[in-house]
C-alpha positions in Angstrom: -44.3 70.7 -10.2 -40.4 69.8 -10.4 -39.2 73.4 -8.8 -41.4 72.8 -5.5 -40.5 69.7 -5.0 -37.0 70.3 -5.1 -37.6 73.3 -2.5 -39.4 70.9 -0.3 -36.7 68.1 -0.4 -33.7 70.8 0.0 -35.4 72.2 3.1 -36.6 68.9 4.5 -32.9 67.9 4.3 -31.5 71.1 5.7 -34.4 70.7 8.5 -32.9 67.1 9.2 -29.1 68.6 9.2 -30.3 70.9 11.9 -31.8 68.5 14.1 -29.2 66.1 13.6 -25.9 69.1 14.6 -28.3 71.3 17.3 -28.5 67.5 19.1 -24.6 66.8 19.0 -24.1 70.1 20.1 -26.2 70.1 23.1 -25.5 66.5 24.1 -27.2 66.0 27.3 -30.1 64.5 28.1 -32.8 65.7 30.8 -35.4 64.4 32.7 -38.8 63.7 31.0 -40.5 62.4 34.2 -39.7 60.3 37.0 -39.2 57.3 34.5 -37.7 58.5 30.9 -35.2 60.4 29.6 -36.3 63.8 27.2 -34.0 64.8 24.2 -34.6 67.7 21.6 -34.9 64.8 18.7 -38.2 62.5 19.6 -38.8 59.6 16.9 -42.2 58.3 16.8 -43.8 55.7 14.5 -47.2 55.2 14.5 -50.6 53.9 12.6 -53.8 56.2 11.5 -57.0 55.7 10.4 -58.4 57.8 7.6 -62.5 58.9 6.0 -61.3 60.8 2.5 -63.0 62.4 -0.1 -62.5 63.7 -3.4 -64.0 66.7 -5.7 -63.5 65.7 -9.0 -65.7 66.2 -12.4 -68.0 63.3 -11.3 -70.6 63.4 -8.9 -71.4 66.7 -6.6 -74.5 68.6 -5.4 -77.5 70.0 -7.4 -76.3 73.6 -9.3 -73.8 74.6 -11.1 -70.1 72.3 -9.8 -68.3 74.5 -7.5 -65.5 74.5 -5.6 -64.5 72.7 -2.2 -67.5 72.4 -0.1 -70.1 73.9 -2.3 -70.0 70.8 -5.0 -69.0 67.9 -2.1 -71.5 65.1 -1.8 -71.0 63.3 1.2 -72.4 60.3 0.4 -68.7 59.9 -1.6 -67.0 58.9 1.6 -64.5 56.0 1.8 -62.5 55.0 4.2 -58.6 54.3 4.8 -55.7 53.9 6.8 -51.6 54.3 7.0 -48.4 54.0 8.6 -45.5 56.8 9.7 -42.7 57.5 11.0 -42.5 61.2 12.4 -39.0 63.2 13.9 -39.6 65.9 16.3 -37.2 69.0 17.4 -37.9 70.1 20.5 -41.9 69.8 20.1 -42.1 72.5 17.9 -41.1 71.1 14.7 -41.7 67.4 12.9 -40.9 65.6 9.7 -43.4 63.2 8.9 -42.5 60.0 6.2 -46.1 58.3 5.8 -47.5 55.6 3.5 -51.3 55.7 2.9 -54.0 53.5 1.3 -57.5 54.1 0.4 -60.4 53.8 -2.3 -61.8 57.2 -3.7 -65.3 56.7 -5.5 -68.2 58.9 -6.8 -71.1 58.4 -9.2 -73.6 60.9 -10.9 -76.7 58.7 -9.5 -76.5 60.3 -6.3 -77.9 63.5 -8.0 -80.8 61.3 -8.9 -83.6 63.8 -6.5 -82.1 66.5 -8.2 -85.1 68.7 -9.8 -85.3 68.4 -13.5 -84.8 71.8 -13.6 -81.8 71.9 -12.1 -78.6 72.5 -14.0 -77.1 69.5 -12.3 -79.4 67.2 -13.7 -77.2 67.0 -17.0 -74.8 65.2 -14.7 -77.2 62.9 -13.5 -78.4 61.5 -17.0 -74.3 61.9 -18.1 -74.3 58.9 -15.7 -70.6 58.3 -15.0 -69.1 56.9 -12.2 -65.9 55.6 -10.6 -64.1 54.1 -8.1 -59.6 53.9 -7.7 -57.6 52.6 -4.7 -55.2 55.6 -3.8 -51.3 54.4 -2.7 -49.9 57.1 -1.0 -46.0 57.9 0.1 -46.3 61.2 1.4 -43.2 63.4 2.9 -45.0 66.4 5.5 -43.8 68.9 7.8 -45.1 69.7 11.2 -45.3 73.9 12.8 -46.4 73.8 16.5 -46.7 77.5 17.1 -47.1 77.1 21.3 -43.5 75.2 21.4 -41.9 77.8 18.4 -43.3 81.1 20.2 -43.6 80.2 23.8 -40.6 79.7 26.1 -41.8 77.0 28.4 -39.3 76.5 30.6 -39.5 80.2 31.8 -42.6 79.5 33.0 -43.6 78.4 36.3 -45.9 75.8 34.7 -45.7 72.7 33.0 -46.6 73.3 29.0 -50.6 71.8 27.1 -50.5 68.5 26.6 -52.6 69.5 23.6 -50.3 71.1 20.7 -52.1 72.5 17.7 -50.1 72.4 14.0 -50.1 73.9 10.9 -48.7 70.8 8.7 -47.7 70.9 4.6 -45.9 68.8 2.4 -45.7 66.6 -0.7 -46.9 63.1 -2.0 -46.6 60.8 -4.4 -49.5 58.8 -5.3 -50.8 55.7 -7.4 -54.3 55.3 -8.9 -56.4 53.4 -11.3 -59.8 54.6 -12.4 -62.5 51.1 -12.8 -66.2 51.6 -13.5 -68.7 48.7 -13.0 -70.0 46.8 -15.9 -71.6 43.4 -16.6 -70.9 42.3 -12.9 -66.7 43.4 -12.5 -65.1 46.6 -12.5 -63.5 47.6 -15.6 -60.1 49.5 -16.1 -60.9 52.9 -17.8 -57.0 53.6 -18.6 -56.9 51.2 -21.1 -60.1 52.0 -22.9 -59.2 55.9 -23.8 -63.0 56.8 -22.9 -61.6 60.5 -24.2 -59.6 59.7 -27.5 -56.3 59.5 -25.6 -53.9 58.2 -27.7 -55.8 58.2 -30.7 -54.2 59.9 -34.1 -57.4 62.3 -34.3 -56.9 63.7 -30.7 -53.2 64.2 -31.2 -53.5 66.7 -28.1 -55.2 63.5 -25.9 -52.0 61.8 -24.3 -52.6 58.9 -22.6 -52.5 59.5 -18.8 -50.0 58.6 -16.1 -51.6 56.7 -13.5 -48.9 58.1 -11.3 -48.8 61.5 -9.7 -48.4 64.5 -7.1 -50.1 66.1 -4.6 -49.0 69.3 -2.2 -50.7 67.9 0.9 -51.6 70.8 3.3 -53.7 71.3 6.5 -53.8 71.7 10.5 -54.3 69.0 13.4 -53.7 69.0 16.8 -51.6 66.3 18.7 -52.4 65.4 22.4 -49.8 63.8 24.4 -52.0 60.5 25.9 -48.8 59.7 28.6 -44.9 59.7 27.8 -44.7 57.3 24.9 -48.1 57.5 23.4 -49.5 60.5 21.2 -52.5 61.2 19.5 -52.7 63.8 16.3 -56.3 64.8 14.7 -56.0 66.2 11.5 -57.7 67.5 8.3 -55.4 67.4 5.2 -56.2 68.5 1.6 -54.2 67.3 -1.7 -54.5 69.3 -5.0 -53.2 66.9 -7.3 -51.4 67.8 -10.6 -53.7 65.3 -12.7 -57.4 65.5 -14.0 -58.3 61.5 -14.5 -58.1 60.5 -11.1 -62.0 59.5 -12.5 -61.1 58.9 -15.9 -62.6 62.2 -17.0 -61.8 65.9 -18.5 -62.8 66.9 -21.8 -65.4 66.4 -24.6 -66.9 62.7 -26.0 -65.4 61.4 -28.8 -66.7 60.0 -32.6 -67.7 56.6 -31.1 -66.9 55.4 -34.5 -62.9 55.4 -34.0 -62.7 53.0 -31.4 -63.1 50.2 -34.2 -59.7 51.7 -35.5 -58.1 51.0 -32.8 -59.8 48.1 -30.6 -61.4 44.9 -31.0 -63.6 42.4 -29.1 -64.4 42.8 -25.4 -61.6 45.9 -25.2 -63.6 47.8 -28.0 -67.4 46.2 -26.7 -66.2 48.2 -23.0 -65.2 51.4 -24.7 -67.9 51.6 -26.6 -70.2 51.4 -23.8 -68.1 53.3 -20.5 -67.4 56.4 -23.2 -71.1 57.2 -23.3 -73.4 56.2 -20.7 -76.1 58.6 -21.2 -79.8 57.7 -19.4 -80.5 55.0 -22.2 -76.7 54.0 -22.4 -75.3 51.8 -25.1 -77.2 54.2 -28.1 -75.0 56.6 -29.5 -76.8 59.4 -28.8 -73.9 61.9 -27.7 -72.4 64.2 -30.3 -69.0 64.6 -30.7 -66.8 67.6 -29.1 -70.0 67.4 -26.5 -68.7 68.6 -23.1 -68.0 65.2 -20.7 -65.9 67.0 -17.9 -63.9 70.3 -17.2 -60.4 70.2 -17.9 -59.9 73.9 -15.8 -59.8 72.0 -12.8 -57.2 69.5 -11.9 -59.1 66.4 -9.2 -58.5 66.9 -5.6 -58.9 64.3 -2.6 -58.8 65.0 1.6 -59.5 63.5 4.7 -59.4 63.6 8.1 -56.8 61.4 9.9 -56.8 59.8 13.5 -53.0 58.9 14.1 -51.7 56.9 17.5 -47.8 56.8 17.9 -45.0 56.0 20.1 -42.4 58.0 20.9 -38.8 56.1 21.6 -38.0 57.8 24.3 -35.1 56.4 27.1 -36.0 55.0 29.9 -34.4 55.4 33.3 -32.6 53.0 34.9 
């Protein structure tokens, strides 16, 4: 993940040299309207709203897990909201720097009316769940192809006030996995529900609660008056980690935890590593499958942003 994100942080710099020279060079200002000034560089800052969702090994529809839509179980919604700050050039380019917050959650009881014949019904009586607040710092670009293709001002009329995008980018992201037991959320981390850490599972590191994401996706922003915009988008984030829900490989010999934890720490792990229908008997074998570690966990959403642009007004 280094190599692209060095791409993306070269370019997003060269993007801002360009800006930054193309303005000095021109160095006029024209009309806007009647009341404000227009340059080729618009700031904006702004505030959005957010309803995410994730795919990861926990949860889904009835079936085999699929990808994208085919395994997402609406019923996994949470909600969420942010802050940027966005720099256009010329309307047809934008750097975005945004900070997000929201809760990710999903449980294998919603597959619960799944037909006991159903594949899916091993998930069910795996009986895992989750929930992690997701802090966000994201760096995106914005392509508006009508402003990059179209030469406006050789037309005889004024341009949409409606500007589809194409957007992409990278973040940077904080999370940390609980499950619900005895009446409070528990930290999963900590408890190594997979071995991680633990001399016998040499290749089980314990996992960063820290990590990346290549946001991409497409919006459209509509331009409410002359210092207010509105963008709708739909952004997806594969993410470079697995344990966004604390799970990836096989169970574990139950019987190890006493190695390495005692009291309430080794009481939790004993009982959120294995919570089959009938949890807290040690009914799961060893090296049984618990998740899929071919897929790294993925999270999206679609965003409602309002902004102002700083744009000069006329005296």
């Amino acid at each position: 993940m280094k190599k692209p994100i060095l791409h993306f942080v070269k370019a997003a710099t060269f993007l801002l040299f360009l800006t930054a020279t193309s303005s000095n060079a021109q160095g006029q200002y024209y009309f806007y309207n009647d009341s404000y000034y227009a340059s080729p560089i618009v700031f904006e800052i702004g505030a959005s709203g957010s309803v995410v969702n994730s795919l990861t090994d926990i949860g889904g529809k009835k079936g085999i897990g699929g990808k994208f839509l085919k395994d997402l179980n609406m019923g996994n919604t949470e909600f969420g909201g942010g802050a940027f700050l966005a720099l256009t050039y010329k309307d047809m380019l934008a750097l975005r720097l945004e900070g997000n917050y929201f809760r990710l959650s999903a449980s294998d009881s919603v597959l619960a009316n799944v037909p006991k014949t159903d594949i899916a019904r091993a998930r069910y009586n795996r009986n895992l769940s989750f929930r992690t607040n997701i802090t966000e710092i994201a760096l995106l670009a914005e392509f508006h192809p009508l402003y990059a293709f179209i030469d406006w001002a050789s037309k005889d009329y004024a341009p949409p006030r409606i500007s589809p995008y194409l957007l992409v980018g990278i973040s940077y992201f904080k999370f940390n996995p609980e499950a619900y037991l005895n009446g409070r959320w528990v930290a999963l981390q900590p408890l190594s529900t997979e071995g991680q850490g633990f001399a016998e599972y040499p290749d089980r590191k314990p996992y960063n609660l820290n990590a990346l994401a290549i946001p991409f996706g497409a919006g459209a922003k509509y331009e409410l008056s002359p210092l207010l915009n509105l963008r709708a988008e739909f952004v997806y984030r594969p993410t470079n980690t697995d344990y966004i829900d604390d799970v990836s490989t096989n169970y574990i010999d139950k019987s190890l935890y006493a190695n390495y934890f005692t009291g309430a720490k080794l009481n939790n792990a004993l009982r959120l590593n294995d919570r089959q229908r009938g949890e807290y008997l040690p009914q799961t074998d060893a090296g049984k499958k618990r998740g899929n570690p071919k897929d790294n966990d993925n999270y999206f959403g679609f965003n409602l942003k309002i902004s102002l642009a700083l744009r000069g007004r006329e005296r």
